[in-house]
C-alpha positions in Angstrom: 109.2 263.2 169.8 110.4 263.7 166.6 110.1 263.6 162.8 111.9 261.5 160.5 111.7 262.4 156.6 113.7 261.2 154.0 113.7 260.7 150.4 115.2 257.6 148.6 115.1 255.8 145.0 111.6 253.4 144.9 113.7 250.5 144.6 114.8 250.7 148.0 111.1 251.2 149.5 110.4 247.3 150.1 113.6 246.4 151.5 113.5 249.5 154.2 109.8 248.7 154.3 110.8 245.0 155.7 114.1 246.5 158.1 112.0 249.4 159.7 108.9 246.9 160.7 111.8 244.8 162.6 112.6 247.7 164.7 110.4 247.3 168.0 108.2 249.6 168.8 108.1 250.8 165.2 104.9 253.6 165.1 104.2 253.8 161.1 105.2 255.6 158.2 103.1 257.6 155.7 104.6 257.1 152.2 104.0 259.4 149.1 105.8 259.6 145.6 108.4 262.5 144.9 109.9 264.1 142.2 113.5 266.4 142.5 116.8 267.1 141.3 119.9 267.4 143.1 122.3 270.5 143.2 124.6 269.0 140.6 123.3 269.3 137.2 125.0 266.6 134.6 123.7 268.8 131.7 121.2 272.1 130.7 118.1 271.8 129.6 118.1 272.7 126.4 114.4 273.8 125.9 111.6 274.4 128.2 109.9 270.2 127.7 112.7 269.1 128.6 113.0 271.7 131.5 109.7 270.7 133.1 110.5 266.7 132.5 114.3 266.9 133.9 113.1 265.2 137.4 114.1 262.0 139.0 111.5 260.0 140.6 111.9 259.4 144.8 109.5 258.4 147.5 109.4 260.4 150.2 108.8 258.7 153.9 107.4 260.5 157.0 107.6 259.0 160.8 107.2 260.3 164.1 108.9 258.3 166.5 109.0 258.6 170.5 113.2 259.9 170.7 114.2 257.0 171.8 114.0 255.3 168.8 114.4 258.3 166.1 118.5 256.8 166.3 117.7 253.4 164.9 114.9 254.1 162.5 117.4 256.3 160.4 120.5 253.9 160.8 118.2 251.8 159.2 117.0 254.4 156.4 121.0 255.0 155.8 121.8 251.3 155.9 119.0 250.1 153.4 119.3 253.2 151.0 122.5 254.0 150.4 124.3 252.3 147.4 127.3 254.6 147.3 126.3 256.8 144.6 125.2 260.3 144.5 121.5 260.6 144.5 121.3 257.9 147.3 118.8 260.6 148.8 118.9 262.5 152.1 117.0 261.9 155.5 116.5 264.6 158.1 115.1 264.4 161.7 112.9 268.1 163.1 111.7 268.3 166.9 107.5 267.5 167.0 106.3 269.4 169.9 103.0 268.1 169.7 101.5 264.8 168.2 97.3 263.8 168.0 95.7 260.7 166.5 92.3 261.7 165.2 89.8 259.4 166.1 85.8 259.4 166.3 85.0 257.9 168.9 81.4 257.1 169.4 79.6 256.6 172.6 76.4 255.9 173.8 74.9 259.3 173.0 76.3 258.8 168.8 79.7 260.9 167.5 
């Protein structure tokens, strides 16, 4: 199994929203809203406001994915987020050794 995070430009979100539901067998994402700055800086900060505000908003995406299919799902990350420019964002793939759903399940004795 394995884990597949990136981090792209919001823009991009419903279009890799629509190509990542094609794929089959497609288990989910968990989305949340990011904020970051590349390794090239274009200019200094030149106070400390402008030091804590100097942040480009991303959305960071999340997806464990049976192997198999951890090959495709990013293709389609690259393909829908990359526009050519620098601060396209960055996607990464770690081992899982271990995955649970959490469920309550109730039976005829309650939880």
């Amino acid at each position: 199994m394995k884990e597949i995070r990136a981090i792209i430009r919001p823009q991009k979100l419903p279009r890799l929203r629509e190509v990542l539901r094609a794929v089959p067998g497609f288990p989910g994402m968990t989305i949340s809203k990011a904020l970051g700055c590349g390794a090239t800086v274009r200019h200094a900060p030149s106070n400390i406001r402008e030091e804590l505000t100097d942040f480009t908003e991303r959305v960071r995406i999340e997806i464990i994915a049976p192997d198999e299919l951890a090959d495709a799902l990013v293709d389609g990350i690259v393909d829908v987020a990359s526009t050519g420019q620098t601060g396209d964002g960055l996607v990464w793939i770690t081992e899982v050794q271990r995955a649970v759903f959490i469920r309550k399940t109730v039976g005829p004795e309650g939880p």
